[in-house]
Structure formats: structure tokens, C-alpha cells
C-alpha positions as CSV (number, residue, x, y, z in Angstrom):
1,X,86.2,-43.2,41.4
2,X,82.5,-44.3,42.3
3,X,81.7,-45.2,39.1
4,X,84.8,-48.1,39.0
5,X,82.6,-49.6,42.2
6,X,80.7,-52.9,41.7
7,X,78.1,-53.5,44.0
8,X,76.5,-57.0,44.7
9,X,73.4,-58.1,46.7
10,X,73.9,-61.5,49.0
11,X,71.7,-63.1,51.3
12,X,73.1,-64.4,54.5
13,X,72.1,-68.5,54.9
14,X,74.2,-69.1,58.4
15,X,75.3,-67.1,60.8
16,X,77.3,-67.9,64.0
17,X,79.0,-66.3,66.8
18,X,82.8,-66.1,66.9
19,X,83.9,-68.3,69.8
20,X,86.1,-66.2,72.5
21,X,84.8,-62.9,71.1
22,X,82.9,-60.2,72.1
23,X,81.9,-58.2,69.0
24,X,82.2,-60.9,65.9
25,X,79.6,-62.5,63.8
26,X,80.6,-64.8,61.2
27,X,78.2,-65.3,57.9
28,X,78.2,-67.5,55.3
29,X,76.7,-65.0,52.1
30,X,75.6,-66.3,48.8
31,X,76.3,-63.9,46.0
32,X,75.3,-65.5,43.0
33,X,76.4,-69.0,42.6
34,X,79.2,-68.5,45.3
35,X,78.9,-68.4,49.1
36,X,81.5,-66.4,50.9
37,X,81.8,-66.3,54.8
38,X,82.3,-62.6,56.0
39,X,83.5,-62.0,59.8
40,X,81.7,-58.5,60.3
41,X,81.6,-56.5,64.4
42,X,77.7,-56.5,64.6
43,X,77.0,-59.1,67.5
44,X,76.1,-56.4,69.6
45,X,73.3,-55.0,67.2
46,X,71.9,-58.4,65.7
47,X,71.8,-62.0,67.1
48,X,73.5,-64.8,64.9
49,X,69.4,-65.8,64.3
50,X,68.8,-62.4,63.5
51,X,70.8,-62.2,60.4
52,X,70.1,-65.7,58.5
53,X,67.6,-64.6,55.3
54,X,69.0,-60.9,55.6
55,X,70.2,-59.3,52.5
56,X,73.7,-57.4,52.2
57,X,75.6,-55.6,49.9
């Protein structure tokens, strides 16, 4: 059900390529007080500089 669903806005504060991949970007998000690092296949879309100060859900 949508209404069960719990949406939460984080803003990316590093970002790095994954080493030996083609496709992978690896974040570190901070939601709240916690950061959480979040592997996502964008690298061909957005640059690892691209994404620092973005904000996610």
C-alpha cells in the first residue's frame, strides 16, 4: 500500500566512483542525523562531482 511508504529527503556529502566498474557511483547521504552510503548505476548520467550537494529521496 502507498500510504505504508515513508519517504525521506538526503543530501549527498561524497561521492566516488566504484573502482573496477563501469556503471557504479558510491554516495555517502545524510538523512537526518545519520549518513548512509548508497551504491546506485548512474556514473554514466552524473560525474562523482556532479552529485556532492544533490538532494535524494
Amino acid at each position: 500500500d502507498f500510504e505504508k511508504l515513508q519517504f525521506q529527503i538526503g543530501e549527498i556529502i561524497a561521492c566516488e566512483e566504484v573502482k573496477k566498474s563501469r556503471k557504479l557511483l558510491c554516495s555517502q547521504v545524510k538523512i537526518g542525523s545519520q549518513v548512509r552510503q548508497i551504491v546506485s548505476g548512474i556514473k554514466a548520467h552524473y560525474s562523482a562531482e556532479e552529485m556532492v550537494g544533490k538532494k535524494v529521496m
